[in-house]
N, C-alpha and C positions, 0 to 999 in steps of 0.2 A: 358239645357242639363243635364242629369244625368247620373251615372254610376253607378253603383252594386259596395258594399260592397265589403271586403276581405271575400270571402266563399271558405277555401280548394276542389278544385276540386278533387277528384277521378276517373273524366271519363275515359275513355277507349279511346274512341274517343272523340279528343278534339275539341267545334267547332271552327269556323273562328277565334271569337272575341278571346278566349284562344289563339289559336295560335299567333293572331295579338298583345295579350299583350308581350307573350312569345320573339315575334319579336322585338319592343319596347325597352324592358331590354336588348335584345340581342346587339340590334344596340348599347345600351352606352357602353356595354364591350367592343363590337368592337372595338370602337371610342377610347377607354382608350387605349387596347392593340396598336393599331393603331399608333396612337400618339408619343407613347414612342419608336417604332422600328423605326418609318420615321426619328425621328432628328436625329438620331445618325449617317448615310450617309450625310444629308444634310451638320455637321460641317465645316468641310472645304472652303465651301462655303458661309456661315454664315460668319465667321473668313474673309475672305476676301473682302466680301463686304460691312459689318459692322466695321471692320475693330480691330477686337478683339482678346486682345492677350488669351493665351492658361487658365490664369486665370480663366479670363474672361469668353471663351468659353465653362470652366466646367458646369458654372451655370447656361446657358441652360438646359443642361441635369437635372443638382442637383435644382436647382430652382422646377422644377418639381417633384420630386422626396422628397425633403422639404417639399412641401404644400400638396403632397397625403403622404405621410407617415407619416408627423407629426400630418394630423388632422381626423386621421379614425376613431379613437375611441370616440373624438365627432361627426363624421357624421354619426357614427350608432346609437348611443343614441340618436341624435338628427330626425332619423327617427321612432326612436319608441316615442318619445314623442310628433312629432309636427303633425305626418302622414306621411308616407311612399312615397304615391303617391305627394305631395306637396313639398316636400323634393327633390326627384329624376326629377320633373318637372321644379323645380327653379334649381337647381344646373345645370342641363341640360342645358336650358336660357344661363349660365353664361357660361361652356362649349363652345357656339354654337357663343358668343360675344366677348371671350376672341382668340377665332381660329383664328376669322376675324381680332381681333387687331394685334395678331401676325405676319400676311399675309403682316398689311400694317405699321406697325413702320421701323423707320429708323434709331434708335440708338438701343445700346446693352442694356443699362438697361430697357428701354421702353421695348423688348422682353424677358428680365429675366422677368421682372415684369408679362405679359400676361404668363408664360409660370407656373408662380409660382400660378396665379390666377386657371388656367387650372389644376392644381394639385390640389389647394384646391375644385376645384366643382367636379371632380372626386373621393375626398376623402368622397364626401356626394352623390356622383350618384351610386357609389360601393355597399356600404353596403346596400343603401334602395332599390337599385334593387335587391339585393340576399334575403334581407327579403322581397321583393313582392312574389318571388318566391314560397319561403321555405312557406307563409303565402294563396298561393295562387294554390298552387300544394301540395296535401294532403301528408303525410308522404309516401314511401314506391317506390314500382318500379314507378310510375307517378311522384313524383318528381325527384327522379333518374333520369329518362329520360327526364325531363327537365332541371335539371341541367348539365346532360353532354352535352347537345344542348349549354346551354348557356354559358360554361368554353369551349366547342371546339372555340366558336364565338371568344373567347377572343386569345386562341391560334393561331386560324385559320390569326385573326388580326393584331397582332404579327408579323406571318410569310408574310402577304401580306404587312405591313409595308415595311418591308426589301425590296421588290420585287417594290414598287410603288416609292419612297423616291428614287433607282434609276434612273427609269424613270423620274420621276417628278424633279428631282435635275438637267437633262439635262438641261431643261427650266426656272427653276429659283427655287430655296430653297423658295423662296415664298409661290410656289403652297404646300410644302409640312404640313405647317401653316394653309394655306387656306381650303384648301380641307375639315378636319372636321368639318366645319361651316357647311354647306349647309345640309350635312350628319345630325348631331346633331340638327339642324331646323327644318329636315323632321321627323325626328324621335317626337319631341314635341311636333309639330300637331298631329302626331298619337299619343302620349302617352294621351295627353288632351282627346282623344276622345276614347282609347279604355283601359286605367289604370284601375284598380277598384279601387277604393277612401277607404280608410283606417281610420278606425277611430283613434284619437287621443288617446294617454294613459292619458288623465285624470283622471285615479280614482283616488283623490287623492292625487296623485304625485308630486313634488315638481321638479325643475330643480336643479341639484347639481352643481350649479357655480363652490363653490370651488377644487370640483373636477377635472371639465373639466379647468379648467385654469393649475392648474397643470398638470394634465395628456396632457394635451395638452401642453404645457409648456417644461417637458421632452419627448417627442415624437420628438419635433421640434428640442428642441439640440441637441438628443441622432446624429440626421440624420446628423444636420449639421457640431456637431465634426466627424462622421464616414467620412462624406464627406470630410472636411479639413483635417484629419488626413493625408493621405498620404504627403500630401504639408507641412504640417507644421511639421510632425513629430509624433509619435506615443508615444515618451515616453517624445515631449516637453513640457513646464511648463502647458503653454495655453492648449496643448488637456490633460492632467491628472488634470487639475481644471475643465476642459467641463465636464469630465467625473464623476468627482467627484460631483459637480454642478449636473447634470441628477442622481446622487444615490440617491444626498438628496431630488431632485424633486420627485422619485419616490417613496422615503419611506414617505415622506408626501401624496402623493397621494392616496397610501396603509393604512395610519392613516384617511385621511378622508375616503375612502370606508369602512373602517371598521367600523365606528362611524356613518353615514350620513342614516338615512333611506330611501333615493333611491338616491343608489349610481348610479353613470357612468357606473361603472364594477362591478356587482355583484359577490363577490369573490368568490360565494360558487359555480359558474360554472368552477372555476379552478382546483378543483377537482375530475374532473372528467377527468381519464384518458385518455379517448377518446378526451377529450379537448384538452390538453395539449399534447397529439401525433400529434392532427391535425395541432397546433398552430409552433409545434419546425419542423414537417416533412415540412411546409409550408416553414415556411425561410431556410431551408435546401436546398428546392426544387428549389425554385426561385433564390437561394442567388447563388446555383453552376452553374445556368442555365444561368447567368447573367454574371457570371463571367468567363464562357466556350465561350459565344457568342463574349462578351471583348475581349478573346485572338486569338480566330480564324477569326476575323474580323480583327485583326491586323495584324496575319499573314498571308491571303488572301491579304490584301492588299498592305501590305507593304514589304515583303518576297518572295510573287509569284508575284506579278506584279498586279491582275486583276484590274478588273473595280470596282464601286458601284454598278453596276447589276450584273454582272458575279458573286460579292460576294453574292448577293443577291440571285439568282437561285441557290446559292452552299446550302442554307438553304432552300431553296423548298420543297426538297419530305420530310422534316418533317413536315411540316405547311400541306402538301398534304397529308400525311398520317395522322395525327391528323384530319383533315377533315373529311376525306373517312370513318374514325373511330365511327362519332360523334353518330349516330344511333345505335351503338352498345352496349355501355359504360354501359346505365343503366340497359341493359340486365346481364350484365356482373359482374355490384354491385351486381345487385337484387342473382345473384347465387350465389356467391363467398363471397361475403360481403366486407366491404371497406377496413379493415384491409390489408386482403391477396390481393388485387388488388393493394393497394400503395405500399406491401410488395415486389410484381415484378414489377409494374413499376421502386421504384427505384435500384434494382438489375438491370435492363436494364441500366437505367442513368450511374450507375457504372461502366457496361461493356463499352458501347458506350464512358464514357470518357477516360476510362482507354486505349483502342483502339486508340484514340488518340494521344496516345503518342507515338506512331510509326511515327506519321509524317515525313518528310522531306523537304528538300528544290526543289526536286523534284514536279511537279505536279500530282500527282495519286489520281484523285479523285473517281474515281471505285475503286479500290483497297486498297485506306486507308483514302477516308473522306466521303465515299457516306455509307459504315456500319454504323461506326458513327451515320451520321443524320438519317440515319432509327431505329436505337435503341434510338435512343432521342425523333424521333417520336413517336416509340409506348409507351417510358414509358412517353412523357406528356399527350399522349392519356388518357392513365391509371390512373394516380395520378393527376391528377388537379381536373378532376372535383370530385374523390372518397375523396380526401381533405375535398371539399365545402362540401360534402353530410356527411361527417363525421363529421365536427366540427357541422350543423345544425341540424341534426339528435337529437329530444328525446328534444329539446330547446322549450318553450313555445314562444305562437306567439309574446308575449310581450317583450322576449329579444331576436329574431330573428335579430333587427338592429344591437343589443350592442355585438353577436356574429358574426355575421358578419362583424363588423366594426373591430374585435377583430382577427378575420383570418386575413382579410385582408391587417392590420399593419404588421400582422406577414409576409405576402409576400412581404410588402415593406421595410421593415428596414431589412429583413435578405437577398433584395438581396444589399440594401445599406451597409450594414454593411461587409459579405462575399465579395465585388465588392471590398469596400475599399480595402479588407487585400490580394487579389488577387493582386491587383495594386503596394501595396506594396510589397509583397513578390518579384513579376518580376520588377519591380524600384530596388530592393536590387540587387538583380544577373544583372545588369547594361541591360537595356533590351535596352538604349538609344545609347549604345556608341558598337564600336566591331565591327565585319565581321557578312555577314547574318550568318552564321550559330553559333556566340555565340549568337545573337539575339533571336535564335526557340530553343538554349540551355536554354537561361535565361525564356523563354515562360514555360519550362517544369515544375518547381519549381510550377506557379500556375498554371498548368494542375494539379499537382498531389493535390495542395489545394483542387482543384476540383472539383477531384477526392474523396478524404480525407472525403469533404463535404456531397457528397450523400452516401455514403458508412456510415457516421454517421447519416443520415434521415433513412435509409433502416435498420441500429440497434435500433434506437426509436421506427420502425415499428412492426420488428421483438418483441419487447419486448412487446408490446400488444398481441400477439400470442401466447407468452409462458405463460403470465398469465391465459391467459384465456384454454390453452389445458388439463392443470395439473386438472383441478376442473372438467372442461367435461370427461374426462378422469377417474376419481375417482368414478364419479358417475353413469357412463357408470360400472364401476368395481363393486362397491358396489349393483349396481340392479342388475347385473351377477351373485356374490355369492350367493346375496338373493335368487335368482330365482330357482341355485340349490339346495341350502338350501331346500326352500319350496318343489321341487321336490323328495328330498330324503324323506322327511318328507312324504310326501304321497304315498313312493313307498315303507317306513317302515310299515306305517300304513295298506296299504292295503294287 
């Protein structure tokens, strides 16, 4: 059997097999998003049948969270240089192995361990599927429009996480483990047969070992001190030598990119502004988004009473509107450009959290938590996938992995990192001890984090705006005067 090359499509109309790869990549976003909403309901029940204290039970969630954020900048690089397609197939495999093991272990480490495995094959199914994409879908509205196809999937996943993970928890936290196996299987026999095969970057090229050992190295601690910090303490001995430790990992990292002739991270893409907007608006985005679900999940459930479903439908018509959105998006870049589209989505994020903080102990979800999820809905409609399309924009095919592997950190350590310091801010204002209503008191400190949060992605944004109006602006001015200039000149003349 064979398959076609990586050749940028331009069609218009795309056929079967385009759409069926398009499908393919989309199913592991899913799966990814997926994933990380279901365990978060499941807890409880985990803890009680595994029989796990609250330690313990963090590292469920940060287990995962470790292995995809600490290894994304070698699984991008590692699809640009081994192949794309071979990359996202094998990780996939591991994926679809690691879901089944978690389904059926019977102790806590055996499932940290599957959970932390499932992070590292999602740290390599990420990036090589957005560079199939960006490799695969020619520059312009056609990739647009399949990237906002493939960031809604991941949204959309996300939201149905929430909504399944209740259901699915009646009957056993099990199934919530289980279920992406079969998913991620299905998807591998399709990808085997409809991927386009990608050639390896052999010109050449060398593997930068020492690179990726460090850079992978500080990735893994930066996540695992963010994670331990609240526990242990932010200014204790241990987390300011973690931290210190990851300085020195990074500035050796930074010493051999500099020096290495094919480095990991080619620094000279950090220069560009449009990089480095998309990389800080990314952990902005995720990191408040992350840390706004934390809080209103706890007080859903722990303040109002509900259920793990009922909390689950209270986040619906965002995941539904992100949905309903998804055919829209790259009409929407293609006009507006990706700038001004992040520019108002996070001004929504803003508003929608800031609204939150009206809450009460009350239940009014018409009236003060149903705006909310609708303004959360349309600004990740907006900014997720104008994110993806901005940091890949203008990137050769060859470092399509090493940038995407490079957003993509940036969405996992900045919501690890922002989660952390949420956590701690409402641990400080005593969120554990007191009557409900110091409890949704002590909540508001990180609302307003939150808050704080997207309000400085949506200034990062803004600031790509103003540089660039001032120069169009001038030149717009200066063709002006000209034009009267010349005018007068020939109304002297004649």
């Amino acid at each position: 059997m064979t398959t076609p090359t990586d050749v940028p499509s331009s069609q218009t109309h795309w056929s079967p097999r385009l759409w069926g790869t398009l499908l393919v990549l989309c199913a592991a976003m899913f799966l990814d998003a997926l994933d990380v909403s279901m365990v978060g309901v499941a807890l409880p029940s985990i803890a009680d049948d595994l029989d796990l204290s609250t330690a313990a039970l963090q590292w469920v969630v940060s287990g995962y969270i470790l292995g995809y954020g600490g290894l994304l900048l070698l699984g991008g690089r590692a699809a640009d240089l081994l192949g794309r397609r071979r990359v996202f197939l094998v990780a996939l495999g591991v994926f679809a192995a690691a879901s089944l093991l978690g389904g059926l272990v019977d102790s806590g480490p055996l499932l940290i361990a599957s959970r932390f495995i499932k992070g590292l094959s999602a740290a390599f199914t990420a990036p090589a599927g957005l560079s199939i994409i960006t490799t695969t879908f020619a520059e312009g509205p056609v990739r647009n429009r399949a990237l906002s196809i493939y960031t809604t999937c991941a949204a959309t996943g996300f939201s149905m996480g929430l909504v399944l993970s209740g259901l699915l928890t009646e009957l056993s936290w099990r199934w919530t483990m289980l279920l992406p196996a079969p998913i991620a299987l299905l998807a591998l026999l399709a990808g085997l047969r409809l991927l386009p095969r990608s050639a390896r970057d052999s010109d050449g090229r060398s593997y930068d070992v020492p690179g990726a050992l460090t850079g992978t190295a500080a990735m893994l601690l930066l996540v695992f001190t963010v994670v331990q910090a609240p526990e242990t303490g932010w200014v204790a001995p241990r987390t300011l030598l973690s931290f210190l430790a990851v300085a020195a990992l990074l500035a050796v990292f930074l010493r051999i990119e500099q020096r290495t002739a094919h480095p990991l991270i080619r620094l000279g893409v950090l220069r560009s502004g449009n990089q480095i907007r998309a990389n800080l608006g990314a952990a902005a985005f995720f990191g408040s988004y992350v840390g706004f679900q934390f809080l209103v999940t706890q007080y859903m459930q722990s303040l109002l009473g509900w259920s793990a479903l009922q909390t689950a439908l209270a986040f619906l018509p965002a995941g539904a509107l992100v949905a309903l959105s998804s055919t829209k998006i790259g009409a929407i870049v293609d006009r507006f450009g990706t700038p001004r589209v992040i520019a108002v989505g996070f001004a929504l994020l803003v508003v929608g959290y800031a609204l939150f903080l009206r809450v009460s102990l009350t239940a009014q979800y018409a009236a003060m938590i149903l705006p909310s999820m609708l303004l959360l809905g349309a600004a990740c409609a907006l900014t997720f996938p104008s994110l993806n399309i901005q940091a890949t924009n203008g990137v050769e095919d060859h470092e399509q992995g090493m940038v995407s592997g490079l957003l993509n950190t940036s969405f996992q350590v900045g919501g690890a990192i922002f989660l952390a310091v949420v956590t701690a801010v409402v641990t400080a204002a005593g969120a554990e001890s007191g009557s409900p209503q110091e409890v949704l008191d002590s909540f508001r400190p990180g609302l307003a984090v939150v808050t704080a949060t997207a309000l400085a992605g949506l200034l990062i944004t803004l600031s790509g705006l103003r540089t660039r109006r001032p120069r169009q602006h001038t030149i717009v001015v200066a063709k002006s005067v000209q034009e009267e200039a010349d005018a007068e000149r020939v109304t002297i003349h004649d």
